[in-house]
N, C-alpha and C positions, 0 to 999 in steps of 0.2 A: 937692192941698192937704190938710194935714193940721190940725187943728183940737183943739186941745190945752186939756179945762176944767180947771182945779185948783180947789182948795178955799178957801173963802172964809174959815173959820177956820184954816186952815194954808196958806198960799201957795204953800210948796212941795212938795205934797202932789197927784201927777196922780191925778183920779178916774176920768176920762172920755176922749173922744180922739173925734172923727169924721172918717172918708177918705172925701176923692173926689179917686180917681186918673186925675190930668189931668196927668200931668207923662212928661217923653221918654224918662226914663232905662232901663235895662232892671230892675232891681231896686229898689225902694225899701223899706226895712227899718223898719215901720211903729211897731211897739211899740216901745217901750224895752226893750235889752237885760235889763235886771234887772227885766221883769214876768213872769209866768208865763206869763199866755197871749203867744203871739209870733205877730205875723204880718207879711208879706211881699207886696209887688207887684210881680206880674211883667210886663212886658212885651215878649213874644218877637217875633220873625220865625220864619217857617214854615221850617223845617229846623232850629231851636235843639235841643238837648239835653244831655244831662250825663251824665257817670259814672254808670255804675250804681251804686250806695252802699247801706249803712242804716244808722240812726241807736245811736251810742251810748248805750248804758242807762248811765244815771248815777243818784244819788241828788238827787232834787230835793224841797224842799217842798211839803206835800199838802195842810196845813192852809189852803188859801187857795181864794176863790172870785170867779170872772173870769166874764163871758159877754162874745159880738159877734154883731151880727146885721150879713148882708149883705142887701142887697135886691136880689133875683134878678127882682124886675118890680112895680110899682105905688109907692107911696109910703106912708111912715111919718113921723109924728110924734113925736119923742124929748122925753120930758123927765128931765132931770138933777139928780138930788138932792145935794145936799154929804152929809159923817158926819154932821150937826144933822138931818137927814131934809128939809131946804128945799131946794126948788126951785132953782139955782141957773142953769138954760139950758136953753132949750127950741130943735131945732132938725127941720129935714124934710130925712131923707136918701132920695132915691130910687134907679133903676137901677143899679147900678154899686158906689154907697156903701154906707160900714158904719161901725158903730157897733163902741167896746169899752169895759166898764166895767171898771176892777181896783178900784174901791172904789168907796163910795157908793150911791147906789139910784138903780133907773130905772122908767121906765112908755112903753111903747108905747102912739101913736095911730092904728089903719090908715086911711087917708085912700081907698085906692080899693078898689071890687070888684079880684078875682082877686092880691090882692097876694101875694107868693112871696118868705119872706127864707129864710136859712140861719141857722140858731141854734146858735152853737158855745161849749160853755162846759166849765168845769171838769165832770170825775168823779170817782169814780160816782156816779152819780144813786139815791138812797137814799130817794124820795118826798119829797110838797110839804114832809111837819111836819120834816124833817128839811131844807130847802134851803132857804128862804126866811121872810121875815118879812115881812109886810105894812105897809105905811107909812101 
């Protein structure tokens, strides 16, 4: 299931997105083409693999800031901000599920001891005064 917030001053304006991959297929190509960050779900059988490859250097846009968190074990509390800085959906992703922001703002709740996510976002990381703004 894929879980798509947009923005409540601009409708068609995607801020937010939350996965929890429940579905058969072997791929499911999660982001929208035209975000930066991209991500994918795979679903293999045991002996699947692929061409060895590596990826084309291209010129892409740098000016932009995405994060996703996966939850590698415990539960979280998401809350999702529109551009106006309000609150706009609040949800709890646990095992399995993730989160991605291309725009907007967000806030984690950790809900258990020992919780474990993965935190993938744009770089390079240049410190707080330079990455973020407090809401």
């Amino acid at each position: 299931m894929i879980h798509k917030i947009y923005s409540k001053l601009n409708p068609e304006m995607l801020l937010h997105l939350v996965c929890r991959p429940d579905w058969g297929t072997e791929r499911v190509n999660v982001s929208p083409d035209d975000e930066f960050l991209q991500v994918a779900v795979l679903k293999l059988k045991t002996g699947a693999t692929f061409k060895p490859h590596k990826h084309i250097v291209t010129q892409k846009i740098t000016d932009i800031a995405q994060e996703s968190w996966c939850v590698l074990n415990g539960s979280v509390k998401c809350f999702f901000y529109d551009t106006d800085d309000s609150i706009i959906e609040e949800i709890i992703i646990r095992k399995g599920d993730f989160s991605m922001t291309f725009r907007g703002g967000h806030n984690y709740l950790i809900l258990e001891d020992d919780t474990i996510v993965y935190e993938y976002k744009t770089g390079p990381y240049l410190g707080q005064e330079l990455d973020k703004v407090f809401i």
